[in-house]
N, CA, C and O atoms as a GROMACS GRO file, in nm:
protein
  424
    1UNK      N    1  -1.986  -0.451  -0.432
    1UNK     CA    2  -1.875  -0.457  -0.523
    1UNK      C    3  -1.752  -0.512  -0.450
    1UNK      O    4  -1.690  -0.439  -0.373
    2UNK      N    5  -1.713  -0.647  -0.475
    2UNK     CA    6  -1.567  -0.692  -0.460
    2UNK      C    7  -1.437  -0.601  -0.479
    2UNK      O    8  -1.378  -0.620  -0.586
    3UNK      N    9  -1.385  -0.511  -0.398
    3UNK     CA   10  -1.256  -0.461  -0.416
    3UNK      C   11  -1.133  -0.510  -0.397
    3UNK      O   12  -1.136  -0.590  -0.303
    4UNK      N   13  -1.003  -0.497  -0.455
    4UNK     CA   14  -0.893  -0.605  -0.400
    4UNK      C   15  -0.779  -0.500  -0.366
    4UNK      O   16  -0.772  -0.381  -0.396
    5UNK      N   17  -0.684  -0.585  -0.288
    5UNK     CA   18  -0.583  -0.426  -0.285
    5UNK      C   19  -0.541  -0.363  -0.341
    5UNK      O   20  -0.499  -0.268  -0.276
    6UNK      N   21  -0.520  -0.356  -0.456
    6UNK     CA   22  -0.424  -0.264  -0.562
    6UNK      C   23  -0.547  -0.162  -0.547
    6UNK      O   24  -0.508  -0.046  -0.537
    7UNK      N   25  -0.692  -0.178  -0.543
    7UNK     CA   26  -0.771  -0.051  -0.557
    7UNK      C   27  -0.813  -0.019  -0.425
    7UNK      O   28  -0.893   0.070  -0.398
    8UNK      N   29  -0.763  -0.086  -0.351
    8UNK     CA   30  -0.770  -0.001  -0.175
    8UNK      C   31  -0.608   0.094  -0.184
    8UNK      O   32  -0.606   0.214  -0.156
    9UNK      N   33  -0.517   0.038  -0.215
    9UNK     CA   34  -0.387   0.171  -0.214
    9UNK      C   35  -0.393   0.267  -0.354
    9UNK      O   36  -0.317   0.353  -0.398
   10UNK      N   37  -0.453   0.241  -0.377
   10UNK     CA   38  -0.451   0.280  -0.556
   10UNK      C   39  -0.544   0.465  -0.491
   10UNK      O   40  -0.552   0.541  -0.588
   11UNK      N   41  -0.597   0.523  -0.371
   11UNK     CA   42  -0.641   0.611  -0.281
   11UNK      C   43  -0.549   0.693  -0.199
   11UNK      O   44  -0.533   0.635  -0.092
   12UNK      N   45  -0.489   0.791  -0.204
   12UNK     CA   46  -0.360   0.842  -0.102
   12UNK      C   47  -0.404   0.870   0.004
   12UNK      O   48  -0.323   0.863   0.097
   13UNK      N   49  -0.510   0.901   0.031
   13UNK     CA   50  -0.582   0.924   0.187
   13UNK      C   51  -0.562   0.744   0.260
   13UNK      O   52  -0.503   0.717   0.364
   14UNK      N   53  -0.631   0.642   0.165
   14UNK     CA   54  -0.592   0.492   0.206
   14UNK      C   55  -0.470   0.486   0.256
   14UNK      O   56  -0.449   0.447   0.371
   15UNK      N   57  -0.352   0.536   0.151
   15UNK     CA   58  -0.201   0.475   0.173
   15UNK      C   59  -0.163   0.550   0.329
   15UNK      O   60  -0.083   0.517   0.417
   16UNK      N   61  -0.252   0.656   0.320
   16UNK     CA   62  -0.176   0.746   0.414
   16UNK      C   63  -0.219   0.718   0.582
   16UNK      O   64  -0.156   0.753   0.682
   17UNK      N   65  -0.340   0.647   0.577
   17UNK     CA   66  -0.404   0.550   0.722
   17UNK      C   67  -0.282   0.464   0.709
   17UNK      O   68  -0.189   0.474   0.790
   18UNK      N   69  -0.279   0.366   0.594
   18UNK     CA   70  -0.225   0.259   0.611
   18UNK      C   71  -0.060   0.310   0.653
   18UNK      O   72  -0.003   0.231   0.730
   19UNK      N   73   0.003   0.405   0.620
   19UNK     CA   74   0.143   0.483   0.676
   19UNK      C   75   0.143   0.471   0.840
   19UNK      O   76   0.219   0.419   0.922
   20UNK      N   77   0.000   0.557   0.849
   20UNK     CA   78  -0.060   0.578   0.983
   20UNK      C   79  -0.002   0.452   1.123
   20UNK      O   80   0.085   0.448   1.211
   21UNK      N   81  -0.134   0.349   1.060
   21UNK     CA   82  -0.130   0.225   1.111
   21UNK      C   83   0.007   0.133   1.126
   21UNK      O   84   0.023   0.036   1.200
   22UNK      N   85   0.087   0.183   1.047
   22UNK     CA   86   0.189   0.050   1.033
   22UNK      C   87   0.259   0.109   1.142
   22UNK      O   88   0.216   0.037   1.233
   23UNK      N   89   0.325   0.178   1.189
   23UNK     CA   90   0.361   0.240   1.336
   23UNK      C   91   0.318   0.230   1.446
   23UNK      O   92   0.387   0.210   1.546
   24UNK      N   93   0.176   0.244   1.443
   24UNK     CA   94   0.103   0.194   1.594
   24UNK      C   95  -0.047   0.116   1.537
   24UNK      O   96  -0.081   0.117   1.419
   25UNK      N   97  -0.108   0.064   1.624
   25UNK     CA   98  -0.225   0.075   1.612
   25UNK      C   99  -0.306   0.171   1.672
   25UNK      O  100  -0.276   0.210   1.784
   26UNK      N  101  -0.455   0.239   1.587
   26UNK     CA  102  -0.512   0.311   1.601
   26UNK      C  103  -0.654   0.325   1.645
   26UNK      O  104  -0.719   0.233   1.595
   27UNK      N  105  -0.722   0.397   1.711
   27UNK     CA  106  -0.878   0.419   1.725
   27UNK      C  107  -0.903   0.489   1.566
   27UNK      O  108  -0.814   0.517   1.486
   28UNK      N  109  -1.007   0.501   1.552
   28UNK     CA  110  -1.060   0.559   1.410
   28UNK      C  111  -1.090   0.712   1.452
   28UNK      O  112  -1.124   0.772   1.350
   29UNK      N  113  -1.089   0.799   1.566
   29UNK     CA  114  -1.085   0.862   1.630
   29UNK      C  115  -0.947   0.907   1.581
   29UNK      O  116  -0.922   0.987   1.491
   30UNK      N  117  -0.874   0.849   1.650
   30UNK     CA  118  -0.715   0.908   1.666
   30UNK      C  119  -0.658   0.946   1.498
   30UNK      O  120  -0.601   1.049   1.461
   31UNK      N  121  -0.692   0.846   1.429
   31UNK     CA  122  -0.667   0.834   1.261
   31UNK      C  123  -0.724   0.961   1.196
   31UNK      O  124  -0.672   1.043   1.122
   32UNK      N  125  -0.869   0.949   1.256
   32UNK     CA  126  -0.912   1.103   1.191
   32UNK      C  127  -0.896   1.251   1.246
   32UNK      O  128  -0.963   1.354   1.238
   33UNK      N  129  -0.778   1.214   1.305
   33UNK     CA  130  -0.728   1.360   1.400
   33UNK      C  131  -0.623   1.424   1.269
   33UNK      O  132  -0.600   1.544   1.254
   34UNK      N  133  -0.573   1.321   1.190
   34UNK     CA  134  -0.477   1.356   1.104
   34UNK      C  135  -0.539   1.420   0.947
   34UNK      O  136  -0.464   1.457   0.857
   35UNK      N  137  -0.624   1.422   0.942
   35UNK     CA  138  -0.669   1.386   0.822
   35UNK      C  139  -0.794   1.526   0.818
   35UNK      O  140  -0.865   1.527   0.918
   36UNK      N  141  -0.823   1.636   0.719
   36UNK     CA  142  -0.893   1.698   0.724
   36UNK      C  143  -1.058   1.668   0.597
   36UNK      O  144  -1.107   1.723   0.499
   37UNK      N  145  -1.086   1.541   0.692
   37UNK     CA  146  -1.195   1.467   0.633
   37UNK      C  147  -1.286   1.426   0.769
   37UNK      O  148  -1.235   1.405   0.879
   38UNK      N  149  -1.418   1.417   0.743
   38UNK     CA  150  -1.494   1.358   0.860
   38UNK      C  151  -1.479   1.221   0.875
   38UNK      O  152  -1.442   1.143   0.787
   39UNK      N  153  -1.520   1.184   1.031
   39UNK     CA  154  -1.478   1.085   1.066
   39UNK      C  155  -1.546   0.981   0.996
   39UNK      O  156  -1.487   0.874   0.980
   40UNK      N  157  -1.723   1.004   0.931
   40UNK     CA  158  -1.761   0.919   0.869
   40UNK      C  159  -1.685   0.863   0.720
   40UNK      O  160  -1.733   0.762   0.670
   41UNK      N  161  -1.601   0.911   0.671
   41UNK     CA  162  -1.510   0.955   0.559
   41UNK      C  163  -1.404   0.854   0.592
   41UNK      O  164  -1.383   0.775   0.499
   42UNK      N  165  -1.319   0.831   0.719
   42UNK     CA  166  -1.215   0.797   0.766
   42UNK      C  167  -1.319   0.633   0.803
   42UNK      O  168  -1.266   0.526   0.772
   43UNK      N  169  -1.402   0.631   0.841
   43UNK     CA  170  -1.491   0.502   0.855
   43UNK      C  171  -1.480   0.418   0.731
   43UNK      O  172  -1.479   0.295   0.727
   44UNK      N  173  -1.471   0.514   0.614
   44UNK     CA  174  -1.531   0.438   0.490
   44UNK      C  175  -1.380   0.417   0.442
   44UNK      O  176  -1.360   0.324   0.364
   45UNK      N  177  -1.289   0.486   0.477
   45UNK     CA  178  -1.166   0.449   0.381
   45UNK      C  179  -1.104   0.293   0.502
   45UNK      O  180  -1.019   0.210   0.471
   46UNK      N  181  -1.171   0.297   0.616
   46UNK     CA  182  -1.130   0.158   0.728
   46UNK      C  183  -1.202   0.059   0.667
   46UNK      O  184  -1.158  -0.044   0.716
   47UNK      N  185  -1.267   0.037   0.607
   47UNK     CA  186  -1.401  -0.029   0.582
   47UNK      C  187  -1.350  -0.122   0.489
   47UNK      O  188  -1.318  -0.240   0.505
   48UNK      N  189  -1.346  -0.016   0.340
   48UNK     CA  190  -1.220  -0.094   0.265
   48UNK      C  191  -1.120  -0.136   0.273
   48UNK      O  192  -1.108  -0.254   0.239
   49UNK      N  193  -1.014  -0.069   0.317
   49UNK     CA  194  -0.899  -0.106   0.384
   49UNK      C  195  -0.951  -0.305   0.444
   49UNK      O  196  -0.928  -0.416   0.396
   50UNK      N  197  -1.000  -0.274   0.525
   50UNK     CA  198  -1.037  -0.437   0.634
   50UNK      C  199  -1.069  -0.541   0.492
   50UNK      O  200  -1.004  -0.643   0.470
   51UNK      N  201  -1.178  -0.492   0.405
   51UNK     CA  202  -1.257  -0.562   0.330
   51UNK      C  203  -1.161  -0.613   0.266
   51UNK      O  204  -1.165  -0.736   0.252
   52UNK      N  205  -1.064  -0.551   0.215
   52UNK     CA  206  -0.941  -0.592   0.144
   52UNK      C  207  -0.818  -0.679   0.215
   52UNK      O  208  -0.715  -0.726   0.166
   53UNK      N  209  -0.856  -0.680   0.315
   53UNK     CA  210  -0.742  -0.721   0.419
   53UNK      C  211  -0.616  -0.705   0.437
   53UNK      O  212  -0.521  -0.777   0.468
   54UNK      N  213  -0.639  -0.559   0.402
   54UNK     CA  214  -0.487  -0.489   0.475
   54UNK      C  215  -0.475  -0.431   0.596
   54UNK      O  216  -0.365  -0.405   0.645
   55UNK      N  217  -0.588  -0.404   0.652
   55UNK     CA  218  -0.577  -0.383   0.801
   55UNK      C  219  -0.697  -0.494   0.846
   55UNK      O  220  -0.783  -0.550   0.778
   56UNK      N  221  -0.663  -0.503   1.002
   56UNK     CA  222  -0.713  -0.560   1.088
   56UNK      C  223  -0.752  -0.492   1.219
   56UNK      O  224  -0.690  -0.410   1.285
   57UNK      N  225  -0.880  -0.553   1.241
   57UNK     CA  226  -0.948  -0.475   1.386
   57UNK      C  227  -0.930  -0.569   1.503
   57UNK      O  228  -0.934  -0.692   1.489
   58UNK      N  229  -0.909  -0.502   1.628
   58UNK     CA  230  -0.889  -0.537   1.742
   58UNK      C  231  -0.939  -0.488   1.827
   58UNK      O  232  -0.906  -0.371   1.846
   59UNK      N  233  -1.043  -0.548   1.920
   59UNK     CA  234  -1.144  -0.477   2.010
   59UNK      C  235  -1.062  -0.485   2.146
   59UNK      O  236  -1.004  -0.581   2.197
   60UNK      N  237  -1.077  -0.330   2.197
   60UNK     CA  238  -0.973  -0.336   2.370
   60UNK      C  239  -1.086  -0.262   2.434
   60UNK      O  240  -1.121  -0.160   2.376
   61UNK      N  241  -1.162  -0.302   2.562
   61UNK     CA  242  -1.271  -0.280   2.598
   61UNK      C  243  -1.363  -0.195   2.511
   61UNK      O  244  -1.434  -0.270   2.443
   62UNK      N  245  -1.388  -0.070   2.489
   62UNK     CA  246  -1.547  -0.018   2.436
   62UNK      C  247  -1.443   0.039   2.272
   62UNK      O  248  -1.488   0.099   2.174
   63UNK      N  249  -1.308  -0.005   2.296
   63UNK     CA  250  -1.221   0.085   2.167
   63UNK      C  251  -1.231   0.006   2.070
   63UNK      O  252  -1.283  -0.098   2.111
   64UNK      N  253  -1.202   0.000   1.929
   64UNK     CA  254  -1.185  -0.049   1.825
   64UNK      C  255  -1.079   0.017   1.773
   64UNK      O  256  -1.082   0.135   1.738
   65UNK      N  257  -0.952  -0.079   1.762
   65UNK     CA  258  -0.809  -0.037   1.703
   65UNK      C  259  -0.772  -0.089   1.565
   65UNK      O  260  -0.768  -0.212   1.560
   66UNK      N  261  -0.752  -0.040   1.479
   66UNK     CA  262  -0.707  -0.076   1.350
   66UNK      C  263  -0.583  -0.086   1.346
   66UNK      O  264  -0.519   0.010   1.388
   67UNK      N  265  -0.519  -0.194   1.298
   67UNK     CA  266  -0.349  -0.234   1.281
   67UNK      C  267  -0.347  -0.304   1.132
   67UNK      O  268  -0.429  -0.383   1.085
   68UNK      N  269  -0.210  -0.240   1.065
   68UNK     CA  270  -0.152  -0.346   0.975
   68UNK      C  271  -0.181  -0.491   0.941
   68UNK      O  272  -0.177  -0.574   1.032
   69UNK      N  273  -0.200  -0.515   0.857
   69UNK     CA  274  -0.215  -0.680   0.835
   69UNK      C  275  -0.117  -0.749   0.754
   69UNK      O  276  -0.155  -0.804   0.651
   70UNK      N  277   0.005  -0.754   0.788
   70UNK     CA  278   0.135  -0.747   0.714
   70UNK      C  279   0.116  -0.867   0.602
   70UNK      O  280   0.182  -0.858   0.499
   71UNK      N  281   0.002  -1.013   0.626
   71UNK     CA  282   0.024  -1.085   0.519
   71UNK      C  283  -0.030  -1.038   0.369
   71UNK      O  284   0.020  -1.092   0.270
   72UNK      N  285  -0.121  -0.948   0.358
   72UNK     CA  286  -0.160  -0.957   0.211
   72UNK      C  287  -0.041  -0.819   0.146
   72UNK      O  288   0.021  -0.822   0.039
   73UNK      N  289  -0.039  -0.701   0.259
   73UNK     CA  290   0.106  -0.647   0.184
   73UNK      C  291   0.225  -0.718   0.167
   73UNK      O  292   0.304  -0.662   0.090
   74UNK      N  293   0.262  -0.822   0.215
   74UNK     CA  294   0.345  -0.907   0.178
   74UNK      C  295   0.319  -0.930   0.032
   74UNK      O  296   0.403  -0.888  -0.047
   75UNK      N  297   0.215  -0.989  -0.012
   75UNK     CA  298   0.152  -1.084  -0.113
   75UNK      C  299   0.210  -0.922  -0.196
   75UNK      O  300   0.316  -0.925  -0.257
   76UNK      N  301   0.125  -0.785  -0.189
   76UNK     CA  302   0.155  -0.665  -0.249
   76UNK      C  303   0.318  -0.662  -0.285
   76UNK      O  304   0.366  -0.644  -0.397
   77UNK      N  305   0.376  -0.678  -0.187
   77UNK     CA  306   0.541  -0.626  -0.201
   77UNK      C  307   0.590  -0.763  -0.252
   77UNK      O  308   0.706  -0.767  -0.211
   78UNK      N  309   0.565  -0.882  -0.320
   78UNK     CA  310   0.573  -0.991  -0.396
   78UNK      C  311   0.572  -0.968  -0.532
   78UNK      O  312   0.661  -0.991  -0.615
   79UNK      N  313   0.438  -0.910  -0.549
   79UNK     CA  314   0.418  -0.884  -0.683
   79UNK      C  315   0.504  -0.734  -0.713
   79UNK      O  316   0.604  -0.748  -0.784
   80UNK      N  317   0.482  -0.630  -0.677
   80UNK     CA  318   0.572  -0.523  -0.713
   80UNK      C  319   0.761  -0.592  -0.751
   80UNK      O  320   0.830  -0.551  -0.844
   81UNK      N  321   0.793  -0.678  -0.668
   81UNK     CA  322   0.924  -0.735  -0.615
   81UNK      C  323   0.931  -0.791  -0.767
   81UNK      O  324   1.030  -0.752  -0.830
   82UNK      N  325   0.854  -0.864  -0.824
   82UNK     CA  326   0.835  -0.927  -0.963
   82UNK      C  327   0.839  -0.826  -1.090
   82UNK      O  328   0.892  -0.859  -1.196
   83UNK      N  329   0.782  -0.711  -1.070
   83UNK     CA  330   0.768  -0.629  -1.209
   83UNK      C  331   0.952  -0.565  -1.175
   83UNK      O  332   1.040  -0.542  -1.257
   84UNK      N  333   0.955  -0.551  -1.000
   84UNK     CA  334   1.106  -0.471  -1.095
   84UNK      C  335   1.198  -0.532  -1.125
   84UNK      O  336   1.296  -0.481  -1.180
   85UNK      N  337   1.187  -0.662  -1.092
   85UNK     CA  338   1.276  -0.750  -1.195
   85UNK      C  339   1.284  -0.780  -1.277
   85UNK      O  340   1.396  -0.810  -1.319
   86UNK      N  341   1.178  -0.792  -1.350
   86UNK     CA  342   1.101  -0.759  -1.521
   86UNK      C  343   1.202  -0.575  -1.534
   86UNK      O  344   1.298  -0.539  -1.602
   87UNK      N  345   1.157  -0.539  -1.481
   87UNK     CA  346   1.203  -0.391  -1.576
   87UNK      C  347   1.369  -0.367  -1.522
   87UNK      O  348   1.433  -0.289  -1.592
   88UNK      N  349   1.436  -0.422  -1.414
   88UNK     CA  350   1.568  -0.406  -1.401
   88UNK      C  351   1.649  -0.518  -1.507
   88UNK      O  352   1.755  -0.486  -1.562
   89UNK      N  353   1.582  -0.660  -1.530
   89UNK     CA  354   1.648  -0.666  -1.649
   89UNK      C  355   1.595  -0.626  -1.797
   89UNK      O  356   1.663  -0.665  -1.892
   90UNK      N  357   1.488  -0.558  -1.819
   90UNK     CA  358   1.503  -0.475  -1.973
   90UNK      C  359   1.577  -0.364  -1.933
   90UNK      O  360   1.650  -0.327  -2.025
   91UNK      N  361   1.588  -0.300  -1.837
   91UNK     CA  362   1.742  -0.191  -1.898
   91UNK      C  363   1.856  -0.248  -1.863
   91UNK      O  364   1.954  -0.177  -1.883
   92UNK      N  365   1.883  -0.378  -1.807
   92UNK     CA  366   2.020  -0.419  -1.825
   92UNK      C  367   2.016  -0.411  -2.001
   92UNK      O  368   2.078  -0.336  -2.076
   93UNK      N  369   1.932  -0.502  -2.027
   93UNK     CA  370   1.926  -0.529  -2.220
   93UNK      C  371   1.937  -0.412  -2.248
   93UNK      O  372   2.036  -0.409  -2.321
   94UNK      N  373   1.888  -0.284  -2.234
   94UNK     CA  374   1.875  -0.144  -2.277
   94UNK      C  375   2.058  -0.110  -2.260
   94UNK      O  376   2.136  -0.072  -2.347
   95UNK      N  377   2.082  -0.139  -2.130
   95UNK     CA  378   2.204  -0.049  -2.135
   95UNK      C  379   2.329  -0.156  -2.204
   95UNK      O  380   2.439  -0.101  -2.214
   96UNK      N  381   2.323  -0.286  -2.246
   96UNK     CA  382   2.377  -0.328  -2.370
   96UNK      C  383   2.367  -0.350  -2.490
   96UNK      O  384   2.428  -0.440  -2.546
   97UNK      N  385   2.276  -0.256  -2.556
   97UNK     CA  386   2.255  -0.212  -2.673
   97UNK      C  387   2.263  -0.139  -2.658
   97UNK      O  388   2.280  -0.102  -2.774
   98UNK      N  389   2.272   0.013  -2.560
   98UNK     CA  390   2.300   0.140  -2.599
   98UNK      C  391   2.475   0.122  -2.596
   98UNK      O  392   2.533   0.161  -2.698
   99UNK      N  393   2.554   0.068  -2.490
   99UNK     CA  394   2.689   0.009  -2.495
   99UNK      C  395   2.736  -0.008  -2.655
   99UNK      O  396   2.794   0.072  -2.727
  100UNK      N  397   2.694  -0.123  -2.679
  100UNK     CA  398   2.680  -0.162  -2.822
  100UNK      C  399   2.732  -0.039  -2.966
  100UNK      O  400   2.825  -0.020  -3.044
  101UNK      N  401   2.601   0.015  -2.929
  101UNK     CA  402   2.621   0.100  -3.006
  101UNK      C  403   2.691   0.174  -3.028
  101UNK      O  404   2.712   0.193  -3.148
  102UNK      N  405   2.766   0.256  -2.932
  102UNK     CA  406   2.835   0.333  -2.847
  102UNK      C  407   2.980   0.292  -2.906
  102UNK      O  408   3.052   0.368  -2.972
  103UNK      N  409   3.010   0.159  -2.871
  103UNK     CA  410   3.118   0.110  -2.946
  103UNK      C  411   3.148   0.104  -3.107
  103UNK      O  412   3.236   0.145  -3.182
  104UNK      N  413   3.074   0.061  -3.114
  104UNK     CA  414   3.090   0.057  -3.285
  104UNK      C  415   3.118   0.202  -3.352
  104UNK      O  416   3.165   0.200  -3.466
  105UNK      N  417   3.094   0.324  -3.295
  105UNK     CA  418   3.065   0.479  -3.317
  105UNK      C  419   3.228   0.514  -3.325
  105UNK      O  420   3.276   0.598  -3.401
  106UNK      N  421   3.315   0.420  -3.215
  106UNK     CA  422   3.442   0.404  -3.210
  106UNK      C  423   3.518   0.385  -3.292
  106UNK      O  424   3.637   0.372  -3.265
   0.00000   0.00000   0.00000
């Protein structure tokens, strides 16, 4: 099954690696020190995470470190960046018709 990001963060255990990660990079070890889930558990929420390409792996001799992949949350914080401009101007419109109204009551 093809997953995309909105349904890799759309998981709070996900958002909460990905919190994790954006501060340091991590062993999958170290990640599941936080988390009261098994490590095979913390494997599967990395898995997606990568598949989706919001994190990225980096091999440092026998370790495997998971880090941020800042371009597709970019692409994420693009589109969010778009709806609240959609909804900051319908309540501008909102708050000049409630104005509106308001006046005329005068």
């Amino acid at each position: 099954m093809r997953r995309d990001a909105f349904q890799a963060i759309a998981d709070p255990t996900r958002r909460a690696i990905i919190l994790l990660i954006a501060v340091q990079a991590m062993t999958p070890n170290a990640i599941a020190e936080h988390f009261d889930i098994t490590r095979q558990a913390v494997s599967k929420h990395l898995r997606i995470l990568t598949e989706c390409q919001l994190v990225k792996q980096e091999q440092s001799g026998r370790e495997i470190y998971y880090e941020l992949d800042g371009t597709k949350m970019q692409e994420i914080d693009k589109w969010i960046a778009q709806l609240k401009n959609i909804w900051e101007h319908r309540f501008n419109e909102l708050d000049k018709v409630l104005l509106t109204i308001q006046n005329q009551k005068k």
